[in-house]
C-alpha positions in Angstrom: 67.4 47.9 188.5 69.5 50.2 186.0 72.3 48.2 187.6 71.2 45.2 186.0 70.0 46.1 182.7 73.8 47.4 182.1 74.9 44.0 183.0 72.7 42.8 180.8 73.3 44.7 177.9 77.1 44.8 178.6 77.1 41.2 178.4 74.8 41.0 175.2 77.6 43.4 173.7 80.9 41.2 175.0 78.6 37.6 173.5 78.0 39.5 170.1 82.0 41.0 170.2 82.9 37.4 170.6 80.8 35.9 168.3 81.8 38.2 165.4 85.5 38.3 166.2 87.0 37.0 162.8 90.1 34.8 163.4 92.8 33.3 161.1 90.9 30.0 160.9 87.8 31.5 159.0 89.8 31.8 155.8 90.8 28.8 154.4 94.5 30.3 153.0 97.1 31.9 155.7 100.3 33.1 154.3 103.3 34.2 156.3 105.1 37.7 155.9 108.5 38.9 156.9 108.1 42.8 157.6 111.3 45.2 156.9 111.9 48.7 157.3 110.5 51.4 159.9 106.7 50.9 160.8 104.4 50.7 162.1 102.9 50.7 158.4 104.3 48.3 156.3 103.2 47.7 152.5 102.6 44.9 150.5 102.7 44.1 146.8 100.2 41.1 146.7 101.6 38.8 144.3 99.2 37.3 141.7 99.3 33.7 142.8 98.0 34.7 146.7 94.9 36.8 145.1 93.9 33.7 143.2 93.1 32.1 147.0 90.3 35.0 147.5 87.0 34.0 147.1 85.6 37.6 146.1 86.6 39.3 143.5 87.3 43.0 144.9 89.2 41.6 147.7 87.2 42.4 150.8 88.4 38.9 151.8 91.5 39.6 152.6 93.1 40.2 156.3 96.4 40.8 158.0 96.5 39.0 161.9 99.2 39.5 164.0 101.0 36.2 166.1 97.9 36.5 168.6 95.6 36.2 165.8 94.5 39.9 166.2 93.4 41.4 162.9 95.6 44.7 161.7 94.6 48.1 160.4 94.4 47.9 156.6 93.9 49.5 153.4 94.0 48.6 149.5 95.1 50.3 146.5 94.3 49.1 143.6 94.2 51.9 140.6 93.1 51.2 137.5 94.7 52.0 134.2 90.9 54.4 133.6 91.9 57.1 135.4 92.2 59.4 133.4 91.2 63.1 133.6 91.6 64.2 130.2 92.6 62.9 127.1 93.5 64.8 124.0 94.4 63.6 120.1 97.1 65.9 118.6 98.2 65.8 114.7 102.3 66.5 114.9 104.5 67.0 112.5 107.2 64.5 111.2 110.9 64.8 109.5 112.6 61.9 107.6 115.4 60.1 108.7 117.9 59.6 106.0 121.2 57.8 106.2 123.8 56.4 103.5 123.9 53.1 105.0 120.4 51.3 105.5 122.3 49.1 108.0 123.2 51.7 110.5 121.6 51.6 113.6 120.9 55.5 113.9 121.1 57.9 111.4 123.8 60.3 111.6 122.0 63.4 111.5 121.9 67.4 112.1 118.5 68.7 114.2 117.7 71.7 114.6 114.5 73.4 116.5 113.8 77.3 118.2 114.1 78.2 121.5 110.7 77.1 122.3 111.1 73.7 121.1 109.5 73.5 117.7 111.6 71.3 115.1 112.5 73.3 112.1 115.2 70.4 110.5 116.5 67.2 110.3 119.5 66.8 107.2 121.9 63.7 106.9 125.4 64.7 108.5 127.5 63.7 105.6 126.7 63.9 101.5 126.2 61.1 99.5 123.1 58.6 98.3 120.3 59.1 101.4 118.2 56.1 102.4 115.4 57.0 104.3 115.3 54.9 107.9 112.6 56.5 109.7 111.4 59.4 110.9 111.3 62.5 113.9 108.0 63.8 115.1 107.6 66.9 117.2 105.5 66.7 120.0 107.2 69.8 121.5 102.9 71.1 121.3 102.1 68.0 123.5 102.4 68.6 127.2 100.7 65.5 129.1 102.4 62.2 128.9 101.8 60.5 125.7 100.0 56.9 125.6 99.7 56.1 122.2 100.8 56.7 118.7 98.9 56.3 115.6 100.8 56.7 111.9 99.4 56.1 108.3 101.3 56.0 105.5 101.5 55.4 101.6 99.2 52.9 100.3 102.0 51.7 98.1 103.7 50.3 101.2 101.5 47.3 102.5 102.4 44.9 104.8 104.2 45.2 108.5 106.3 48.2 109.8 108.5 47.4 112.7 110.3 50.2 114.0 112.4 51.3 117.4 110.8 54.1 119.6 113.1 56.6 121.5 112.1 59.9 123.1 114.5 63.2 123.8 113.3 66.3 125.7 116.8 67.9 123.8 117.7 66.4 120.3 120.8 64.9 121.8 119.6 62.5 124.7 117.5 59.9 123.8 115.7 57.0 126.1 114.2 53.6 124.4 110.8 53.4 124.6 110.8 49.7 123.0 109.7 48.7 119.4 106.1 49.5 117.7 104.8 47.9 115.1 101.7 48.7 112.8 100.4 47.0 109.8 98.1 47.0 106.4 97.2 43.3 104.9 95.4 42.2 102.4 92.7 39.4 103.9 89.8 36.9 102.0 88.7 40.5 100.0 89.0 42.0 103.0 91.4 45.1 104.1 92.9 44.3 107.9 94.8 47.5 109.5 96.2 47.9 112.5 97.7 51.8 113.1 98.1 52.2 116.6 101.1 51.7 118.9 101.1 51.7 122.7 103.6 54.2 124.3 104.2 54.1 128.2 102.4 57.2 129.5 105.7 59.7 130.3 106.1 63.3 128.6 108.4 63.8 125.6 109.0 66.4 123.4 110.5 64.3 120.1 110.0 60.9 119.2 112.5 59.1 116.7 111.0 56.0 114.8 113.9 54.2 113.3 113.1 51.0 110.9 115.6 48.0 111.4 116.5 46.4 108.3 114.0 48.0 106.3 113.4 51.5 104.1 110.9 53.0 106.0 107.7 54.0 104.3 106.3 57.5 103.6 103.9 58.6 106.1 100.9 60.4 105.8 100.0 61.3 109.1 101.3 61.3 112.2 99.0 61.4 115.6 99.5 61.6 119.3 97.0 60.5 121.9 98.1 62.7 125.4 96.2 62.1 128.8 96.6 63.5 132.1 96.2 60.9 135.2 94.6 61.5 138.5 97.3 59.5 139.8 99.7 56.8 137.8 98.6 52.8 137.5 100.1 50.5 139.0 101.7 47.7 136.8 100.6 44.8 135.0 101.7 41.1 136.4 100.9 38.4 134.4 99.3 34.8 135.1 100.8 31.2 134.2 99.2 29.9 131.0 95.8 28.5 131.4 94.1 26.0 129.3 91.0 26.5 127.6 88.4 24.3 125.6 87.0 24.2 122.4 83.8 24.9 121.7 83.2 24.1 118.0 84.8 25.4 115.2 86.6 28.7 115.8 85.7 29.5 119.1 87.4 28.8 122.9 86.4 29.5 126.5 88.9 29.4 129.7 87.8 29.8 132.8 89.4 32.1 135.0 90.4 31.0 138.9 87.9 33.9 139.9 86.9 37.3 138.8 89.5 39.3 137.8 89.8 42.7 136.7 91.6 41.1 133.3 93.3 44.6 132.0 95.1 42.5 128.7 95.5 38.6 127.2 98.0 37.1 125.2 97.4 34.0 123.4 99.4 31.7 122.6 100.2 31.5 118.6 102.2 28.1 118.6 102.7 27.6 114.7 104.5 30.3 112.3 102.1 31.8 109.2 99.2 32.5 112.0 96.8 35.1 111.0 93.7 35.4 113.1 91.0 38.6 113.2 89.2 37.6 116.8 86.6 38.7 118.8 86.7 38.4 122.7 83.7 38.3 124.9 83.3 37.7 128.8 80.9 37.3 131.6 81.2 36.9 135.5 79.3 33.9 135.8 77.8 31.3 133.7 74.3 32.3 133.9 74.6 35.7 132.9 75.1 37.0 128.7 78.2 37.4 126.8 79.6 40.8 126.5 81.9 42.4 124.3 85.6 43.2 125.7 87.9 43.9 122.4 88.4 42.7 118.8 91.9 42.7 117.3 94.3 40.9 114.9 96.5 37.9 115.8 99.6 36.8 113.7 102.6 35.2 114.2 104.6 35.9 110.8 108.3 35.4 109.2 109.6 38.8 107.9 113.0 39.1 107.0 113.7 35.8 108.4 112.5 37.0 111.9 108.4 36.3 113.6 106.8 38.8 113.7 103.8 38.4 116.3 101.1 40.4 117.9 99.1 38.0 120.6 97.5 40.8 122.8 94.5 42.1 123.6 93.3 44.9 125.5 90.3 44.8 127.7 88.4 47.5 129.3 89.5 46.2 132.7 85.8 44.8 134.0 85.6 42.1 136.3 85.0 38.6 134.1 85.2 34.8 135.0 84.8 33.3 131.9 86.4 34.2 128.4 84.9 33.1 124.9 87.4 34.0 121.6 85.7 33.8 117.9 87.9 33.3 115.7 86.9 34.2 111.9 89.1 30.8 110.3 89.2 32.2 106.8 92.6 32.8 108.3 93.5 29.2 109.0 92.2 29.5 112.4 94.4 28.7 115.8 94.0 24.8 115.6 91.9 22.0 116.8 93.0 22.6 120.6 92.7 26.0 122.6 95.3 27.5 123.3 96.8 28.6 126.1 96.2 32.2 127.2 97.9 34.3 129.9 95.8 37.0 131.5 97.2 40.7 133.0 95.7 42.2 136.0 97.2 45.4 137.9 99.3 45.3 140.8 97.1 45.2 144.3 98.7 46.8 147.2 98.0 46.2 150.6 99.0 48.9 153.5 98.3 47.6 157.0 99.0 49.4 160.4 101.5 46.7 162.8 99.9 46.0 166.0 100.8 43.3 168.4 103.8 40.7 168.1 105.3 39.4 164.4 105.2 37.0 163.0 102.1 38.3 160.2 100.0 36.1 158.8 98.2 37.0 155.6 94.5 35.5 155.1 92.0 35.3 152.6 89.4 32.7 151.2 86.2 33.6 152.6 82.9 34.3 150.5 80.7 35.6 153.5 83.1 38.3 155.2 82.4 42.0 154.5 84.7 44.4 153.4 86.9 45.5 156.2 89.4 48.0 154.7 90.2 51.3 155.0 91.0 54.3 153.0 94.7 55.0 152.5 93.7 58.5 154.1 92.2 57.3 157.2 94.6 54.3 157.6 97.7 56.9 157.7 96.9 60.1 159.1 99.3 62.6 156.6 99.1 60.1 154.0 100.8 61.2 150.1 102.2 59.9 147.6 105.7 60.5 148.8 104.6 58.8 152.2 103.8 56.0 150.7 106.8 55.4 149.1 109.2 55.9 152.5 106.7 52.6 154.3 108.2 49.7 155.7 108.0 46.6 153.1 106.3 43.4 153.4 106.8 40.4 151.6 105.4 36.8 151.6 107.6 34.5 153.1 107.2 30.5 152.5 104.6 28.7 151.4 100.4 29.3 151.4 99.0 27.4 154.3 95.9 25.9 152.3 92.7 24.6 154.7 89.8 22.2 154.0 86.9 24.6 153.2 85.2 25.1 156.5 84.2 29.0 155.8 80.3 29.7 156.2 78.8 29.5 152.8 75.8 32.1 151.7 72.6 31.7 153.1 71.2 29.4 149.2 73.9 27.3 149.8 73.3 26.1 153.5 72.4 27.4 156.6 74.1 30.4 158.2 74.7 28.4 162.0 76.3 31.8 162.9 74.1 34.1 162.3 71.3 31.7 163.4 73.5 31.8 167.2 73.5 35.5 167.5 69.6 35.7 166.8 68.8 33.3 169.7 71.5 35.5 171.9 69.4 38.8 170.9 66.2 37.4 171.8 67.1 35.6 174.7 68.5 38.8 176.3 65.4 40.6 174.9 63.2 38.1 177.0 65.3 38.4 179.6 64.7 41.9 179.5 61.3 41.9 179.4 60.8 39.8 182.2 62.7 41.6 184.5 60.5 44.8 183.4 57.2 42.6 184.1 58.5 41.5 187.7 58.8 45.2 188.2 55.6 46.5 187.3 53.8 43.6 189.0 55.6 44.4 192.3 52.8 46.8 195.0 54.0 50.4 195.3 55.9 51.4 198.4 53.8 52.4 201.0 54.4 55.9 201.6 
């Protein structure tokens, strides 16, 4: 009798295993990878354009099947730019930058600083009439990677400051860091000021701000925002531009592909003179409120016969699907039409354990699957870091293999067939089950 109930239930067990099995041809996008390097892990950058076939927004859609159609070991990282352990605001000192000739590209000048770092000088190299071009602030104090700058300066001095940004660890060496730009206007009897500048998270002892084609204006205070990571972010990749519509006078909505993790947006500022203070909300899905992401100034300016333009905005990183822009128009406003926006989401990468014959198929597009991935630690035994980096590389190969929308829908949508299946196979071995227990108890005892 035992005998039988194992058949049973180890029949139950194989229906159910067969049943659930998930196969290539439950996701309605396949994409084909080309694997290089030593395995059997293999990583994956997953470009933008493929996560835009998922139909849930964290991912948990997406799968790795081998040529038989066998689904692979997997695991997703996807930090976020939060991260952060600490954060710290440090007031630094600054030195001016003076050279003869305003159109020299560096000042020539003499530094000097003690044994422990600390600035004590900065002097022209040669005599003569001094302009000032910029200035040297010593962060030599500041020992986590620095991620933003904030200046003020003399109220004399309005309008836009564009400056290069190096950093040296010595006074002699000195690495680009790209060009900041900060700005005091005058706006409808209002005062719009922008002081902050975005540096790229690495640790420095001096930063040089050196104005182009300008005198550079007397500062007033100098600050340095420092964080420490739990672990570094990976980067940005940006969308193609998507169109938006108007929705009355000064405000736009787009609609995003899915929910996305939107980290920054630039908008498109098509005509010169643009000056725009905008607010930017977003929601998941229609039904739900508005929220506040970020406010900011837009412009697109000519300064010294060059544009100057700030289009970004930074958003706390939340998962939204729609996007509604206010603009206040006393500005001019940004036109009859919306325009265009392109939206910034962080790198997703994708770590899956080889198993079986190539060739690898990626999958995704499926709003009913659970989450099947594992942690990084799990997935590879001595996982680090340094590990991670030394994995064999996958990359998408071809084009997206795109299916009629045949995936199992939620439950308000239409009926779950599937899950309706495995029910009847429970019960019917259930009943089975049962009877076999009642023909046993109905049979006469053994005579002894």
């Amino acid at each position: 009798m035992i005998g039988k109930l194992s058949v049973i239930a180890v029949g139950l067990c194989t229906t159910l295993s067969v049943w659930a099995q998930e196969a290539p041809t439950d996701f309605t996008t396949q994409v084909p990878l080309a694997v290089s390097g030593d395995g059997p892990w293999y990583r994956l950058e997953l470009p933008l354009s493929v996560q835009l076939s998922a139909r849930q927004a964290d991912l948990s859609d997406v799968r790795v099947f081998n040529a038989a159609g066998e689904p692979q070991a997997y695991a997703l990282s996807r930090q976020s730019a939060q991260r952060t352990e600490s954060r710290n605001v440090a007031d630094v000192k600054w030195f001016p930058l003076y050279a003869a000739d305003t159109d020299e590209s560096v000042p020539n000048v003499v530094m000097k600083s003690t044994a422990e770092g600390t600035l004590l000088e900065v002097r022209p190299s040669k005599a003569g009439k001094q302009v000032l071009r910029g200035w040297v602030l010593d962060a030599s104090a500041v020992k986590a990677p620095l991620q933003q700058l904030s200046l003020d300066w003399s109220r004399e001095q309005d309008g836009f400051q564009r400056f290069s940004i190096e950093a040296s660890d010595d006074l002699q060496h000195w690495e680009a860091w790209g060009d900041g730009q900060v700005a005091r206007l005058s706006f409808a009897d209002e005062r719009v000021e922008q002081h902050d500048v975005s540096l790229p998270g690495q640790p420095a002892r001096y930063l040089r701000l050196v104005w182009q084609g300008q005198v550079a204006p007397t500062l007033t205070s100098a600050k340095l925002v420092s964080a420490t990571r739990s672990s570094l972010p990976m980067p940005l990749v940006w969308s193609q531009p998507l169109s938006g519509v108007r929705l009355k006078a000064g405000e736009y909505s787009w609609q995003l592909p899915t929910g996305l993790n939107v980290e920054r947006l630039r908008i498109e500022l098509k005509q010169p003179n643009t000056l725009a203070p905008v607010t930017l909300a977003g929601r998941r899905e229609a039904k739900q409120a508005w929220q506040p992401l970020s406010n900011g100034l837009l412009y697109r300016l000519t300064q010294n016969g060059q544009d100057v333009v700030q289009d970004e905005l930074q958003l706390p990183g939340v998962t939204v699907g729609e996007l509604k822009l206010q603009v206040d128009e006393r500005g001019g406003g940004l036109g009859v039409e919306a325009p265009a926006v392109r939206f910034a989401v962080r790198t997703t990468q994708l770590v899956f354990l080889a198993r079986g014959e190539p060739p690898f198929i990626l999958a995704l597009g499926n709003g009913s699957v659970k989450a099947a991935n594992l942690p990084l630690s799990t997935l590879i035994p001595d996982y680090s870091a340094e590990r991670l980096k030394t994995l064999g590389q996958a990359k998408v190969t071809g084009d997206a293999v795109v299916r009629a929308t045949t995936v199992a829908i939620p439950p308000e949508a239409g009926t779950d067939w599937k899950k309706l299946g495995l029910w009847a196979v429970l019960l019917l071995g259930v009943a089975a089950l049962g009877a076999m227990a009642y023909s046993l108890l109905r049979q006469p005892a053994a005579k002894p």
